[in-house]
N, C-alpha and C positions, 0 to 999 in steps of 0.2 A: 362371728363365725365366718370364715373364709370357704367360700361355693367353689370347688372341684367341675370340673368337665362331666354333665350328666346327658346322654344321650340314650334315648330308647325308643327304637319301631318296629313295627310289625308287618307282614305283608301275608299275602296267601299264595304260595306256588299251584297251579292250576293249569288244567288244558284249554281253558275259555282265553286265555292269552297265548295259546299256543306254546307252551313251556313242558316241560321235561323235565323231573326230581331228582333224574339221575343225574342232566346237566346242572342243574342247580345246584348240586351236592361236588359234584367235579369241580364246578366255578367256585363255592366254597372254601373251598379246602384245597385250591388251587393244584388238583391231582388228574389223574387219566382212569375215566371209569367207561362201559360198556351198557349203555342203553339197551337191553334186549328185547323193547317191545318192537323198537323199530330199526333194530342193526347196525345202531351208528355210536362209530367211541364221542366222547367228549374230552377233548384236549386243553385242558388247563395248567398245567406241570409247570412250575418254573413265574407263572404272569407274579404273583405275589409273592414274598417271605411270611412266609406261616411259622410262629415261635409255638403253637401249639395243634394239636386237630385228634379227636377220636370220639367215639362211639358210645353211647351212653345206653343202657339197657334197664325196662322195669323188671323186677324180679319176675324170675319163672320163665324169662325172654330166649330162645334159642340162641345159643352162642355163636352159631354163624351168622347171625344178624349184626354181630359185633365190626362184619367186613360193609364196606359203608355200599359199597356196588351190589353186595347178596340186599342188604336191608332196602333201600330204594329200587333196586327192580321187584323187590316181593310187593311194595305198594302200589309199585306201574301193574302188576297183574292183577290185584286184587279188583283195583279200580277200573271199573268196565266204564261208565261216562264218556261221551267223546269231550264236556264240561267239568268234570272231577275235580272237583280238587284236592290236591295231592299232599301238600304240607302247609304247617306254619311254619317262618323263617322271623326267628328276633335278630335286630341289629341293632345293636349295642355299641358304645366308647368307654372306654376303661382311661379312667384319671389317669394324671402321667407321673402323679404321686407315688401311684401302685408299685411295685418291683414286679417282674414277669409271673416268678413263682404266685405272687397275692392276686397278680389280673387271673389266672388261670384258676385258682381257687375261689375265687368273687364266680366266674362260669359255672364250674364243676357245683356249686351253695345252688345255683340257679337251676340249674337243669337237674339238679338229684332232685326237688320239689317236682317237677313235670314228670320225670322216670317213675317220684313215688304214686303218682299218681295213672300213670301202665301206662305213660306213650315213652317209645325210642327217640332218641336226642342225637343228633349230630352235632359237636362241638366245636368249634375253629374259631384258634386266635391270629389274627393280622398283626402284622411290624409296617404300618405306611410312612412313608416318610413324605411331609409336606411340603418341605424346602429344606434348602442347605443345612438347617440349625436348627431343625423340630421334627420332631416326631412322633405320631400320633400312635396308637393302640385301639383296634375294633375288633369285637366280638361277633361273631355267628352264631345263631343256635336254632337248627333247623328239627320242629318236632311232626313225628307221624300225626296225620288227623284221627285215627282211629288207634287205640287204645288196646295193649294186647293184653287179654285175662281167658284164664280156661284153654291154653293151648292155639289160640290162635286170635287175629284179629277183630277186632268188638264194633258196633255201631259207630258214627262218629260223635263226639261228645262236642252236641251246639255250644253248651256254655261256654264253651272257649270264642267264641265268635260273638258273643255280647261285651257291650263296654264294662260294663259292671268287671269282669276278668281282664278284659285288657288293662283296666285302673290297680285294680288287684295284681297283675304282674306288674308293671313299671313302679311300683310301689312298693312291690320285694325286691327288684332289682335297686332301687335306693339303698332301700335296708342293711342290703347285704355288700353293697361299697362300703356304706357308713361305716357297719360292721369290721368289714377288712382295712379301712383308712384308720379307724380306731386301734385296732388290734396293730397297728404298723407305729403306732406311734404320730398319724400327722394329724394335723389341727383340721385340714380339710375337709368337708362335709359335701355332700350331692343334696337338690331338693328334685323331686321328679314333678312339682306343680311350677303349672305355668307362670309368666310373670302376672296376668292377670288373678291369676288365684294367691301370689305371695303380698301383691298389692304393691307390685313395681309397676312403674310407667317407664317407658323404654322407645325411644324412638327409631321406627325401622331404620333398616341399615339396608344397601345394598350387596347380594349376596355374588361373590368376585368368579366363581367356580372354576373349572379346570381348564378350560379352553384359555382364560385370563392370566390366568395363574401360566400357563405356559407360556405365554405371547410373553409376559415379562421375562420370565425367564432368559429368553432370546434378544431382553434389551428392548423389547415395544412398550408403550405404553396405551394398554384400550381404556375406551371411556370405564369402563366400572372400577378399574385398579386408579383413573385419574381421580373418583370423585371420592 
């Protein structure tokens, strides 16, 4: 079996790190939205090539929620906390096997399981390009922490903050590549266990990151791209 590009993380958008869902949703989806709790635009427009981005609703959801600046300031109001936390954010790599249409569909498989289950979904696909002759594909999928059923927003549902669900997403998100590389026709598979769990041995590598990556670009060569 030939292993495909499988990436999956999670994080917590929150005011304990001083962060803002509106700018977080703005930096997303690389757009210009309107912070209302505290006055200020967030200007993102234009930083990335987004080949995809929109609004995912659990049934019974008001459809102005569907505008991503109404839905993330309804969650800056709800949330009184000056420590709140305000969303989950998945960040995801889409195989470069995929065609655009199958990465955006492998998403929409992902987040209609969260939607079914009553949180709203923010969805955005990235086009980064890594160097001259590669090109990568990342996913966003920014979910409400709280849960809309009966008209309005519901407790916040812990179980999503235990590992046991964390294991349980990165494990549908496998599924549902495998699903879509299958259905496409390529040989390529994702495993979402570690090497430790496939029973690789694997020796560290030095991670080269962006600062490197650009210094060469210009003709330098720094120690991590030398070694």
């Amino acid at each position: 079996m030939v292993i495909a590009i499988y990436h999956f993380s999670t994080k917590i958008i929150g005011r304990s790190a001083g962060r803002s869902v509106v700018a977080a949703a703005a930096w997303q989806s690389s757009s210009l939205l309107y912070d209302e709790r505290i006055g200020q635009w967030s200007r993102f427009t234009g930083k990335r090539l987004v080949e995809f981005s929109t609004v995912m609703l659990p049934k019974d959801a008001p459809e102005e929620y569907l505008d991503r600046g109404w839905l993330w300031n309804a969650i800056e109001v709800i949330e009184k906390r000056a420590d709140a936390q305000l969303a989950r954010q998945y960040d995801v790599a889409l195989p470069d096997e995929l065609l655009t249409a199958e990465r955006i569909g492998a998403m929409k498989r992902f987040a209609s399981v969260i939607t079914g289950s009553g949180y709203p979904v923010d969805v955005t696909l990235i086009k980064a390009a890594t160097d001259e002759s590669r090109t990568r594909h990342h996913g966003y999928m920014m979910m409400a922490m709280r849960p809309w059923e009966n008209g309005r927003f519901q407790n916040k549902g812990r179980e999503w903050n235990t590992r046991k669900k964390l294991v349980e997403m990165r494990t549908l998100w496998a599924d549902i590549l495998n699903q879509m590389l299958e259905e496409g026709g390529h040989a390529e598979r994702v495993d979402h266990r570690s090497n430790k769990a496939r029973g690789i041995v694997a020796e560290p590598s030095d991670h080269v990151g962006v600062i490197a990556t650009q210094m060469a670009r210009r003709g330098e060569e720094p120690d991590r791209l030398r070694r």
